[in-house]
C-alpha positions in Angstrom: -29.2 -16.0 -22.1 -26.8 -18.8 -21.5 -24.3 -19.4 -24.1 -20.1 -18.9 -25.2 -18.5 -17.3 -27.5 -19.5 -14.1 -27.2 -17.2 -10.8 -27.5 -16.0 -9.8 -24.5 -14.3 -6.7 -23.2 -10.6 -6.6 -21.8 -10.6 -5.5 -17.7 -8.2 -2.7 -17.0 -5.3 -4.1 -14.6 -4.2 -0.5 -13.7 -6.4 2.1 -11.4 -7.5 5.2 -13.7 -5.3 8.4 -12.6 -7.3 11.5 -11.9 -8.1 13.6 -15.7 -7.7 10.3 -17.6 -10.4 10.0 -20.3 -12.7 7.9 -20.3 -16.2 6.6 -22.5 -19.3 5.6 -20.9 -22.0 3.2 -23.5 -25.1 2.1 -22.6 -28.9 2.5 -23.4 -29.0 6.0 -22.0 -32.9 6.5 -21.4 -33.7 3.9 -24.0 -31.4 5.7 -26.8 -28.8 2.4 -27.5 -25.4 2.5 -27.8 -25.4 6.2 -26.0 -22.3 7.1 -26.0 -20.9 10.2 -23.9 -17.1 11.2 -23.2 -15.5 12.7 -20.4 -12.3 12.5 -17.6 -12.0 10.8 -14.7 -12.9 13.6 -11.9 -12.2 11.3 -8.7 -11.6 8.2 -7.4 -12.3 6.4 -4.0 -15.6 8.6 -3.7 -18.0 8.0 -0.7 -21.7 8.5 -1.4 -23.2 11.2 0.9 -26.5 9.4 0.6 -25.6 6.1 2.5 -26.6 4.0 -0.4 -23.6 2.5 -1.6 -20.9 1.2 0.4 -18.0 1.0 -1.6 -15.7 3.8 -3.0 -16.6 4.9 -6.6 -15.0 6.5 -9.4 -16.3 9.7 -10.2 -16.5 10.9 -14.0 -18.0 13.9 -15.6 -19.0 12.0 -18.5 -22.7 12.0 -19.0 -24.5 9.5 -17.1 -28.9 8.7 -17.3 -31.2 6.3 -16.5 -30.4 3.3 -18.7 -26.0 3.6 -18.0 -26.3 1.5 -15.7 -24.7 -1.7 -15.6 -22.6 -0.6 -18.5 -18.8 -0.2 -19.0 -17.1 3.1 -18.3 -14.0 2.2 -20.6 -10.3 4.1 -20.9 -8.3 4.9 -24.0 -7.8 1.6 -24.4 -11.2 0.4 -24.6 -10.6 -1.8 -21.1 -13.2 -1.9 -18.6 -12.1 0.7 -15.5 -15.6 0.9 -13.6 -19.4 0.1 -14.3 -21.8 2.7 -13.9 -23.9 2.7 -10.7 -25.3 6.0 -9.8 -25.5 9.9 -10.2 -25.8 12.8 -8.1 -29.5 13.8 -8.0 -31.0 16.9 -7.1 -29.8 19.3 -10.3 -26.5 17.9 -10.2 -24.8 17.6 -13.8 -21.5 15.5 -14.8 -21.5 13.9 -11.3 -21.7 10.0 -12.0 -20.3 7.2 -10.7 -19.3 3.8 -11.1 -17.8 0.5 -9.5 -14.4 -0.1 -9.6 -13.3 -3.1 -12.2 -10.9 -4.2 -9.5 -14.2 -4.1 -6.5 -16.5 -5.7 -9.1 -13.8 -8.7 -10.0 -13.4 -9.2 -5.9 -16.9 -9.5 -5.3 -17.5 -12.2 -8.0 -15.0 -14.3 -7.1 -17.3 -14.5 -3.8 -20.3 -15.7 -5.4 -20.6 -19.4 -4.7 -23.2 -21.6 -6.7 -26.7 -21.8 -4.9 -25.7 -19.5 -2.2 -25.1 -15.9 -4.6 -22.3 -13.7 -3.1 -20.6 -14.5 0.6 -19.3 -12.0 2.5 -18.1 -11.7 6.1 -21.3 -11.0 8.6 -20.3 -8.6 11.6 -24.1 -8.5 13.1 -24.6 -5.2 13.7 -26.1 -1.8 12.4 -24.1 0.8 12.4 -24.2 4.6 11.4 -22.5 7.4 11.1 -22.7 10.3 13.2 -25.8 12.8 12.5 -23.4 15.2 12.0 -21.6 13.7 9.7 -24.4 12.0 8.0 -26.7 14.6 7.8 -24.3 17.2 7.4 -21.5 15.8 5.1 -19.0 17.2 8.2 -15.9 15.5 8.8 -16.0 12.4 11.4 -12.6 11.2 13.2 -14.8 9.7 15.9 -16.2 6.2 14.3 -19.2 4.8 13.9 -22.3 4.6 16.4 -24.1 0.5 16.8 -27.1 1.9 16.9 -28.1 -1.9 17.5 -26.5 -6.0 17.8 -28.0 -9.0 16.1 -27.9 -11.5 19.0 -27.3 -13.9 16.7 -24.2 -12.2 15.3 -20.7 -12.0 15.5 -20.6 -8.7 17.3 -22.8 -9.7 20.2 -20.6 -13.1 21.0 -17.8 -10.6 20.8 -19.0 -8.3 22.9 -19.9 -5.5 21.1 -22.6 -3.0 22.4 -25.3 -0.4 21.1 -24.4 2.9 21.4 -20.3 2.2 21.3 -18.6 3.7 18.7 -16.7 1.4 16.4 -13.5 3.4 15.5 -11.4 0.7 14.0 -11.2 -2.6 12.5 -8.1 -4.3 12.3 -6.3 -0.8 13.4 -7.7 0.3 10.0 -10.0 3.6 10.9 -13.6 3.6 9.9 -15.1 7.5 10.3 -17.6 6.0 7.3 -19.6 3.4 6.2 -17.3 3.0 3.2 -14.5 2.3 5.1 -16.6 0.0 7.2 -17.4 -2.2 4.2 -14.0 -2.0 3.0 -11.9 -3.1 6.6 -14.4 -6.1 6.5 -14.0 -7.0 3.0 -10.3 -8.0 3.3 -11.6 -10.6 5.6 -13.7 -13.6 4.9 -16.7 -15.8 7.3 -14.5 -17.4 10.0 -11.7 -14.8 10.2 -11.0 -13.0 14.0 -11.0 -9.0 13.9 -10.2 -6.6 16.2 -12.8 -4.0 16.9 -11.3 -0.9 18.6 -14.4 0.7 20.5 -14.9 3.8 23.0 -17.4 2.7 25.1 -19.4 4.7 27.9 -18.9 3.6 31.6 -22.7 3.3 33.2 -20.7 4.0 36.6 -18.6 7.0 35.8 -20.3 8.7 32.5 -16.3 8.1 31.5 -15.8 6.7 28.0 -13.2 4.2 27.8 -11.2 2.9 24.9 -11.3 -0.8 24.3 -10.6 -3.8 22.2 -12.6 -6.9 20.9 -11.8 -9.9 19.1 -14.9 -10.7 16.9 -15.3 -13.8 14.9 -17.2 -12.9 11.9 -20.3 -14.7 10.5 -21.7 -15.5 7.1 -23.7 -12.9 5.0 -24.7 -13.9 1.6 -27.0 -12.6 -1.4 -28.1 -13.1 -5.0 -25.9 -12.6 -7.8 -28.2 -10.2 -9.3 -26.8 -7.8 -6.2 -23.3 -7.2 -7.7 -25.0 -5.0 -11.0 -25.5 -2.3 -10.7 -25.6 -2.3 -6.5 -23.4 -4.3 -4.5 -26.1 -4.0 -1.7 -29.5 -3.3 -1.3 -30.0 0.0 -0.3 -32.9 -1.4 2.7 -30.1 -2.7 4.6 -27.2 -0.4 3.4 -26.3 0.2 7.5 -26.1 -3.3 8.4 -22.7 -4.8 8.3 
């Protein structure tokens, strides 16, 4: 409902440190004003199931259908994260939340009429099946398992089946970091895509560089809470 004047909370301007308590209010499976307690058990977390691409903070305060969207606040009642997700299958204390600090960089890319804007590379990526199957450690990037030939990536060059191993000289062995190496950027901006890249001739793989020009992706607002993206296009970048 529009309007002004309402109470607000104050935003954290300091990054939580691991153990640092923290309270979590929201409508916790239609109880209101739930409120549960805990610590701050990580930060910077990846989300083994590919659905969010952004790194989390992890709390072992209790989290349930109906947190999310709501503050997960410090000892000084400022906003450090909103809650997003949990861990599913039996897990307990493992919940999750968006960064204050991601959430305020992603609104300051919303633009009237047009939702949020971001910086369109035009191509789907994943990681290994190892890796995302497995949850084992990656140092060898990320396979384009296929190029938008309207993108960026294809009028850089880019291929499927090279693996994308850094942007900018920044590594990206996940999707996280992916998201992250593109997000200092904005539509317009020239990357660097360090690539291996299979020789048809030779079956040799080659190391190689790319200058890519990045594109315009944008969304509706309503995107940013409680997902920054929508989990049917979580690989495209």
């Amino acid at each position: 409902m529009a309007g002004s004047g309402y109470p607000t909370l104050p935003v954290a301007t300091t990054a939580p440190r691991l153990g640092e308590p923290v309270v979590v209010i929201g409508n916790a499976k239609g109880f209101s004003n739930s409120v549960s307690v805990g610590i701050v058990s990580g930060t910077n977390r990846a989300d083994p199931t590919h659905l969010h691409h952004y790194p989390s903070l992890q709390t072992d305060a209790a989290i349930n259908p109906g947190n999310s969207g709501g503050p997960i606040l410090n000892r000084r009642g400022e906003v450090v994260a909103i809650v997003a997700w949990r861990a599913e299958d039996g897990a307990e204390t493992l919940g999750f939340g968006i960064p204050v600090s991601r959430l305020l960089d992603t609104l300051q890319r919303v633009v009237p009429g047009r939702g949020v804007v971001r910086p369109w590379l035009g191509a789907a990526v994943r990681e290994p099946y190892w890796s995302r199957n497995d949850a084992l450690p990656n140092q060898l990037g990320l396979v384009v398992s296929d190029i938008h030939r309207d993108g960026a990536a294809y009028a850089g060059g880019l291929h499927r089946l090279d693996y994308l191993t850094a942007v900018d000289a920044m590594p990206v062995n996940d999707l996280t970091q992916l998201r992250q190496a593109l997000d200092k950027h904005k539509p317009g901006d020239t990357v660097v895509l360090s690539i291996t890249r299979q020789q048809v001739s030779d079956a040799q793989w080659a190391d190689l560089t790319l200058s890519v020009t990045l594109g315009e992706d944008s969304g509706p607002v309503p995107g940013v809470i409680p997902r920054l993206y929508n989990p049917e296009n979580d690989d495209l970048f």
